[in-house]
Phi, psi and omega in degrees: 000146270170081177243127180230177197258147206230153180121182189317293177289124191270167189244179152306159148236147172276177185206130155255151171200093164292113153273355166176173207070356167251145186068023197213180172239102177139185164047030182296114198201088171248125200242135198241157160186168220229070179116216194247035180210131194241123175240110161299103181229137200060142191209069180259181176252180177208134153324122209279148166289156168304001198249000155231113177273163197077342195261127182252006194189114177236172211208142206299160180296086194294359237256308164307282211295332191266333154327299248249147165277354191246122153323154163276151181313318168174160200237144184225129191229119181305279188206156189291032190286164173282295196298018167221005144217018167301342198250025217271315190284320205284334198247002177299287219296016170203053196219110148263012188249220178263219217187101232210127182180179181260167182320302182305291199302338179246331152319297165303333171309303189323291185320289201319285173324314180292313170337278179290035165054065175221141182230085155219096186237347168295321181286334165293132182220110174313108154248144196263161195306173192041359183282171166244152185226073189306140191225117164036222184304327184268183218192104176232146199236133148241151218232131178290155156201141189308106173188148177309137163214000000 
């Protein structure tokens, strides 16, 4: 999806772009940007069907983020589920900013990095619900809510 602004004066255009999670259960993955500002939300994985063996993980289509010349600003992460933040090690190299999540959620970030030998603990940045947090052109607030983890 594509929203741009019409008239004289040229604009920012937004860009929605789903890399993965939509229509699917798993890859939950969207980068949305405004400008010279690319925001990353969520970077998860999806469990393979039986019918590909060997495959232990497969991970959303990185192929945009390797397009773009520019890194993204910075990647916000919703909740520790694996499908929103397994694909996390994959996706750092086309994040040039922080990592934005609440305390748990980032705790599980952790695990997940040390696993692949990656040291970005400098990058982690703790948000507490309702705070707000500017990223470039955005503003992102995360909002507590119920669901299992």
């Amino acid at each position: 999806m594509i929203l741009s602004a019409t008239g004289a004066d040229p604009q920012p255009t937004l860009e929605v772009v789903p890399l993965g999670g939509l229509g699917e259960f798993g890859m939950n993955m969207m980068a949305v940007s405004w400008g010279d500002t690319l925001l990353l939300v969520d970077a998860g994985v999806m469990f393979p069907d039986p019918e590909l063996l060997g495959v232990d993980r497969v991970i959303p289509d990185l192929s945009y983020l390797e397009q773009r010349k520019a890194g993204a600003t910075a990647l916000v992460l919703t909740h520790g589920h694996e499908d929103h933040i397994g694909a996390v090690p994959h996706v750092l190299k086309y994040v040039d900013g922080p990592i934005h999540a609440m305390p748990l959620t980032l705790a599980f970030v952790e695990s997940r990095l040390d696993e692949h030998g990656i040291d970005a603990r400098d990058r982690l940045v703790a948000v507490r619900p309702r705070q707000v947090v500017k990223v470039g052109a955005f503003e992102v607030e995360l909002l507590r809510v119920t669901h299992s983890i």
